[in-house]
N, C-alpha and C positions, 0 to 999 in steps of 0.2 A: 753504188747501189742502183740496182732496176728498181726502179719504183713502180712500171709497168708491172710487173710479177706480185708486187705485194699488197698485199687485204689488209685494210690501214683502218682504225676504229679512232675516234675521234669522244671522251669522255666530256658532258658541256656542252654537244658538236651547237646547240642551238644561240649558244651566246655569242658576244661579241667576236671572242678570238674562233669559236669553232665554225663563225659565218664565214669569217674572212680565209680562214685555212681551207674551209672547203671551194670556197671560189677558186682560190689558185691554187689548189688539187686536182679542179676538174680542168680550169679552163689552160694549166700550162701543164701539170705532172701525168693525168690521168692513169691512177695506177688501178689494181686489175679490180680489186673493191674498194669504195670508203663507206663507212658504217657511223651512222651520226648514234651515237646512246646520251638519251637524255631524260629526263622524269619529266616533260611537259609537253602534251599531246597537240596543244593548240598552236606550240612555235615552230613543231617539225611540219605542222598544217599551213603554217607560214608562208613557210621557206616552200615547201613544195611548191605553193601558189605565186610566190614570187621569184620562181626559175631556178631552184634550186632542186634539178630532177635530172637523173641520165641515169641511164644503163647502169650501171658500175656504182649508183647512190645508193644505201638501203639506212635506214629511218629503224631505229631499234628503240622502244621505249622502258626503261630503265632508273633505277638509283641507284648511284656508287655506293650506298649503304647496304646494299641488298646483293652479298658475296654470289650466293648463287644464280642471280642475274646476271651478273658481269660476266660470271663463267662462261655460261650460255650463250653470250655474245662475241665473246674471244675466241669462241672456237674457231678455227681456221685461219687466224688474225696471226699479221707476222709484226707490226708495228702499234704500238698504243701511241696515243699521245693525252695526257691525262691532264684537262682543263675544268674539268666543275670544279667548283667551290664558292661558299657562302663566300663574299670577299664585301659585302658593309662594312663598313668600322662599324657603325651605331646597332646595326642590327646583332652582328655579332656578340656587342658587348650587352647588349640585352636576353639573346637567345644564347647562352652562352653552351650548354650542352649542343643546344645543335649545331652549334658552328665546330663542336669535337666533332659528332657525330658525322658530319660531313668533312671536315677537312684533313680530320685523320684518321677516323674510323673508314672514312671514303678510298684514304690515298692506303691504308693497308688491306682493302678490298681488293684493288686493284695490282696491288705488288702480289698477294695469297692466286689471284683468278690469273695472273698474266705466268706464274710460275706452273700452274696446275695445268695449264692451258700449251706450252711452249712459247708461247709469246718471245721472239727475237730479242726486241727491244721498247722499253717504255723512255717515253719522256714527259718530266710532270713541267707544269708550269708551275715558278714562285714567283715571287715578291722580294723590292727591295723593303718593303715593311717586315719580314724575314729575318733582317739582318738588327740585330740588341731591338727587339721588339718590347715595343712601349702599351702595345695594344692586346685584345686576345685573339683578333683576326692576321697579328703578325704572328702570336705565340703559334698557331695552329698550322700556319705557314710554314717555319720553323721547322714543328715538330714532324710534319710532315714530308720536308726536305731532309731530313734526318732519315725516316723511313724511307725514301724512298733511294737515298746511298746506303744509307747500310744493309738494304735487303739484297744487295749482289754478295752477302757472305752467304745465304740462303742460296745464291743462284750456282755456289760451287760447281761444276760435274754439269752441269746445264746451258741450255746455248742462251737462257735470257740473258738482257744488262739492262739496267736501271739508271737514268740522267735526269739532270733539272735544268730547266733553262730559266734565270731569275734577272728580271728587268723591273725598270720603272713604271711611270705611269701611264696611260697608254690614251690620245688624245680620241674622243669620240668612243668609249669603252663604257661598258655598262660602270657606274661612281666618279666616271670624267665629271671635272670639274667646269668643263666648259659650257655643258647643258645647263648648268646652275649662273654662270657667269648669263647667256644670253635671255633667261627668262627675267632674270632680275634685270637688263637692261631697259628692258621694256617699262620699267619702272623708275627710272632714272636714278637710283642706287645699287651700287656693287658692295656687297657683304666680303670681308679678307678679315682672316683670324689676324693675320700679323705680317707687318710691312716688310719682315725681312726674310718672310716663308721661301726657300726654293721648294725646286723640286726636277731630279731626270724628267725625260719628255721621250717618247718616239711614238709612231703610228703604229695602226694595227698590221696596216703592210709588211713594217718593219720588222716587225712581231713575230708574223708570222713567217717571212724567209728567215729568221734569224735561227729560228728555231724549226724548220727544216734543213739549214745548213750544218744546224750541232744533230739532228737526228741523223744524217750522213757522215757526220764524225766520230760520235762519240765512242767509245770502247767501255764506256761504263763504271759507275761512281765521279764524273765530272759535278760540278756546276758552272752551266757555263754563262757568261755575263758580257754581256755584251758595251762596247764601247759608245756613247750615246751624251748628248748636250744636256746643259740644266738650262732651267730656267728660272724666273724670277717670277710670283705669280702675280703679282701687281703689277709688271710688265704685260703678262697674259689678259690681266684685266683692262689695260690699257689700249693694247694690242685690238681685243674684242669689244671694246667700247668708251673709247677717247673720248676723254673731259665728263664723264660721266661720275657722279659724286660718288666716294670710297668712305664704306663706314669699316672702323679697325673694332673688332666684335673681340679680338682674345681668344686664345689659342685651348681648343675642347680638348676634354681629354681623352687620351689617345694618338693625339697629336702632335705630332715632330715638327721643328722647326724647319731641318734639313732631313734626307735622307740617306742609307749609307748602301751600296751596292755589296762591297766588300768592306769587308773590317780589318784592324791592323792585325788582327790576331789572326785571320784566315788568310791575311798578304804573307805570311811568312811561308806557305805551302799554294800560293795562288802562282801560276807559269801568265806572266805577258803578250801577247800577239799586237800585231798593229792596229787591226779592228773588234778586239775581245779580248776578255779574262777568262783562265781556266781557272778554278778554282779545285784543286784535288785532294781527297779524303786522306788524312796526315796516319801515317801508320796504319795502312790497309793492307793485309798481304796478299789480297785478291786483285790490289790495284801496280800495273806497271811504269808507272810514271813516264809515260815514253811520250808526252807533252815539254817535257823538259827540257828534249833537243829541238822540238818546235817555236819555242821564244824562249823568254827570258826571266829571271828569279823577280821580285819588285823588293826594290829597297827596305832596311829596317821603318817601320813606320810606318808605310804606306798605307792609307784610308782613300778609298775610291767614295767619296761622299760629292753631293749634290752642291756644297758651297764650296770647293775649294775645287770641283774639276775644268779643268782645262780648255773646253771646250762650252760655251755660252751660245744661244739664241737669245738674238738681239730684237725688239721691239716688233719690225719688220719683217723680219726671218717667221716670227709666232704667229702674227696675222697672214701670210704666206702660209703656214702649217695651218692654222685653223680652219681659213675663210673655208675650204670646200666642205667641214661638215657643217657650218650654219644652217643649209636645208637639210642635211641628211643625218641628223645626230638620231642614235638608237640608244633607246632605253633599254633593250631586252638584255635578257641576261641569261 
């Protein structure tokens, strides 16, 4: 793919992942436009002010709610990458029409504006809360990832494709758990629902190459899942603030113990790679499964969950991952 050549729209562009996508947009891909759409005037006022400005940037102001906005913005646009969404637990499950209204009234905004429009190809962000959602910020998730693979039977006769790219948690992320670890430090108690919580871990870096490397693959109806450590968050508490007293508060609802990437039910149609999962739409006839000669089937059974993966950061390794957002952690969203 030229990425030079193509007018890239960025849904969210103002939040955590749409900062960090647009830095290494401009500062390594430079393609011919990117277009930050977001509903919040004072954070594209931000970013401008804090060096986020070239040629090739345009600041579009917008709601994924509002179909005919999006249209308006797409025009000319050869790649989406579709990141808003209410993503609280708490607020969600308080606001719970908004958190439809936004995360799937949002994400079929965007499949209706990206079809009307030509749009190449979208890629939505998910969640491994996504995966047997306990929550209604997972349900929405979910439902959402659903729309947005099954809208390539819509894209028939059409050059769009529609992918997801669904990971963990993302360290230094607007509901990172880590801005809450170091303010309570300050206090000489760390608050933990439960001593045996894990949780996947990668950075926004991570994040966001990972998910320019599936936008340059994908052919459309993937989700694609990336291969990635767990960790232990009483480790991360430790990590962030050793011999610091631990109150066990009990696990809110909404709240998993572990979390699951891939499920045993979707491993039976999921293809292997050495640094990812493909996870492909089971009885699609718009899809060719031509991932299948690319790795390999995964065992009966297989559950890519957060306590049994293979791959740990160790006490060390987490303080290594963390120490550099201590100054730099962002709340925006």
């Amino acid at each position: 793919m030229n990425w030079h050549e193509k007018v890239v729209l960025v849904t969210g562009g103002t939040g955590s992942f749409g900062r960090k996508f647009t830095e290494v947009m401009l500062r390594e891909i430079q393609p011919a436009k990117l277009i930050i759409f977001s509903r919040d005037e004072l954070k594209q006022h931000e970013m401008r002010t804090q060096g986020f400005d070239a040629p090739n940037l345009r600041y579009f102001l917008g709601d994924v709610r509002d179909e005919s906005r999006l249209r308006r913005a797409m025009n000319g646009v050869d790649l989406v990458v579709h990141a808003a969404a209410l993503k609280q637990v708490p607020a969600c499950e308080y606001n719970p029409f908004e958190a439809v209204l936004t995360n799937i009234i949002g994400g079929r905004n965007v499949v209706e504006a990206a079809l009307d429009t030509g749009v190449e190809r979208v890629m939505a962000l998910s969640t491994d809360k996504a995966v047997n959602p306990v929550n209604l910020y997972g349900a929405t998730k979910l439902a959402a990832e659903k729309l947005i693979i099954q809208s390539n039977a819509y894209a028939a006769g059409t050059g769009t494709r529609f992918s997801c790219v669904r990971y963990g948690n993302v360290i230094g992320s607007r509901g990172s758990v880590v801005p809450v670890f170091l303010r309570q430090r300050d206090s000489g108690r760390l608050t933990i629902t439960d001593a045996r919580m894990t949780r996947f871990w990668l950075s926004l870096e991570q994040g966001v190459r990972f998910t320019i490397r599936c936008i340059e693959e994908m052919q459309g109806g993937e989700v694609f899942v990336p291969r990635i450590p767990s960790m232990r968050v009483q480790d991360l508490a430790q990590a962030l603030a050793p011999g610091t007293e631990i109150e066990y508060i009990g696990i809110r609802p909404g709240e998993k113990l572990h979390e699951v990437l891939v499920s045993e039910d979707e491993a039976r149609h999921t293809i292997e790679l050495d640094d990812m999962f493909v996870v492909q739409p089971p009885g699609a006839l718009w899809f060719g499964h031509a991932w299948n000669d690319r790795g390999k089937s995964l065992p009966e059974g297989f559950r890519y969950a957060s306590d049994t993966n293979e791959e740990w950061l160790s006490v060390e390794q987490i303080k290594e991952f963390a120490t550099p957002f201590e100054s730099d952690i962002r709340f925006d969203g």
